[in-house]
C-alpha positions as CSV (number, residue, x, y, z in Angstrom):
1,X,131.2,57.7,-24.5
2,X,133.6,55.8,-26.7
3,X,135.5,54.3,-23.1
4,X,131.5,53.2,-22.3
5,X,131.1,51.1,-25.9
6,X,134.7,49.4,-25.3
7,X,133.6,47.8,-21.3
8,X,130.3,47.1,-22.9
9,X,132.2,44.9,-25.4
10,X,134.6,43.1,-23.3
11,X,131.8,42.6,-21.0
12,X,130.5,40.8,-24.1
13,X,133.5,38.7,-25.2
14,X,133.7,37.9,-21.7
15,X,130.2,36.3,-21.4
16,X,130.7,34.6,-25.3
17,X,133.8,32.7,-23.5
18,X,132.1,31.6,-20.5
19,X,129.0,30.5,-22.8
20,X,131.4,28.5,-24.9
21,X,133.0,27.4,-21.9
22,X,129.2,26.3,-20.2
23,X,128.8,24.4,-23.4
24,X,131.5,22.4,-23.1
25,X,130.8,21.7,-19.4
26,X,127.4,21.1,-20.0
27,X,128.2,17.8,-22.1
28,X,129.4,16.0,-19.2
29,X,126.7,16.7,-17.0
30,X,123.7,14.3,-16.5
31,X,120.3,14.8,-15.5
32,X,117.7,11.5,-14.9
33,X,114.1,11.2,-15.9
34,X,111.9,8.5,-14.7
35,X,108.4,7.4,-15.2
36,X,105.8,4.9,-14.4
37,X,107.7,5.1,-10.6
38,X,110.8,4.4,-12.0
39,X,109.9,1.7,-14.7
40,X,111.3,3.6,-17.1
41,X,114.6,5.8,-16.2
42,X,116.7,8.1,-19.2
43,X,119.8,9.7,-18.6
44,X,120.0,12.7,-20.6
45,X,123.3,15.0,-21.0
46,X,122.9,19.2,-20.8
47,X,123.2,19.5,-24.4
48,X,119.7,16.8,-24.5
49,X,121.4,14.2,-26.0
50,X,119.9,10.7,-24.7
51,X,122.8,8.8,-23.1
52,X,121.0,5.8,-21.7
53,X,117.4,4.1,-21.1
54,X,116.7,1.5,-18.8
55,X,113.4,-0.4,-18.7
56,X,112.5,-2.3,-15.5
57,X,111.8,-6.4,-16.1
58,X,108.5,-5.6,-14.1
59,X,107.2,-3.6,-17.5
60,X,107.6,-7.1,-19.6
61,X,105.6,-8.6,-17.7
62,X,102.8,-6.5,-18.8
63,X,102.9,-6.7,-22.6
64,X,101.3,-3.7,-22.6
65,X,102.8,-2.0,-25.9
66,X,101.6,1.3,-25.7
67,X,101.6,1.7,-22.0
68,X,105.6,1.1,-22.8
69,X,105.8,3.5,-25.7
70,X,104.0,6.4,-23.5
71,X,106.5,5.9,-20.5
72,X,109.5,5.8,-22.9
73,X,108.0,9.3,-24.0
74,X,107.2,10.3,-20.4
75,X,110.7,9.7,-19.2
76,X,112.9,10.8,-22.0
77,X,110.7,14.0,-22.1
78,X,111.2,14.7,-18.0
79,X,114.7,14.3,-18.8
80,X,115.0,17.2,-21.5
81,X,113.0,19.2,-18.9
82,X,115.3,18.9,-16.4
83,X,118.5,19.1,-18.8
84,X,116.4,22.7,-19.8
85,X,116.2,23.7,-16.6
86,X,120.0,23.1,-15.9
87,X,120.8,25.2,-18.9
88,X,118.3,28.4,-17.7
89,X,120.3,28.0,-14.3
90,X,123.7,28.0,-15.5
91,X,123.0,30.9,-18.3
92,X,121.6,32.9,-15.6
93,X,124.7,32.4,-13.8
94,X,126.4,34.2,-16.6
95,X,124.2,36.3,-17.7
96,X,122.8,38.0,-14.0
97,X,119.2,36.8,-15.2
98,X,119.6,39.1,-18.1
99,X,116.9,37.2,-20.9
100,X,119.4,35.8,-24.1
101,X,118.1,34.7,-27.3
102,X,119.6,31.7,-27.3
103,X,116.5,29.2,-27.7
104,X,116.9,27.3,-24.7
């Protein structure tokens, strides 16, 4: 029973190092977001940090305040999304689909 309890740990350990390792990793990977057919593009990183935002000279033309404001939103919020996503894929990976309570 006791040589059970000791695999069952390192099998633990072993997936807390690969999670810290996934962390790191997932840092320097990017995921896009767009909206308004590309007026508005994010670049978000896998721990859903905003790196970038681009707004197209077309939406100035507009004036339209709000419609701006609501594709910011729209973009930045497909690009968390995705960068979710990512991190479900990659912890399944480790995990063999096994739910964590990570919060993800």
């Amino acid at each position: 029973m006791a040589k059970g309890f000791g695999q069952i740990l390192n099998q633990a350990k072993k997936m807390q190092e690969r999670f810290q390792q996934l962390q790191e990793e997932m840092e320097s990977k990017t995921i896009e977001g767009q909206s308004g057919g590309g007026m508005v593009t994010c670049v978000v990183n896998g721990k859903q940090d905003l790196i970038s935002l681009k707004i197209s000279d077309e939406i100035w033309k507009e004036q339209d305040k709000e419609m701006l404001e609501d594709l910011i939103v729209a973009a930045v919020n497909e690009g968390l999304s995705k960068s979710k996503d990512l991190w479900k894929e990659e912890l399944a990976k480790i995990t063999g689909g096994m739910q964590l309570p990570f919060g993800m």
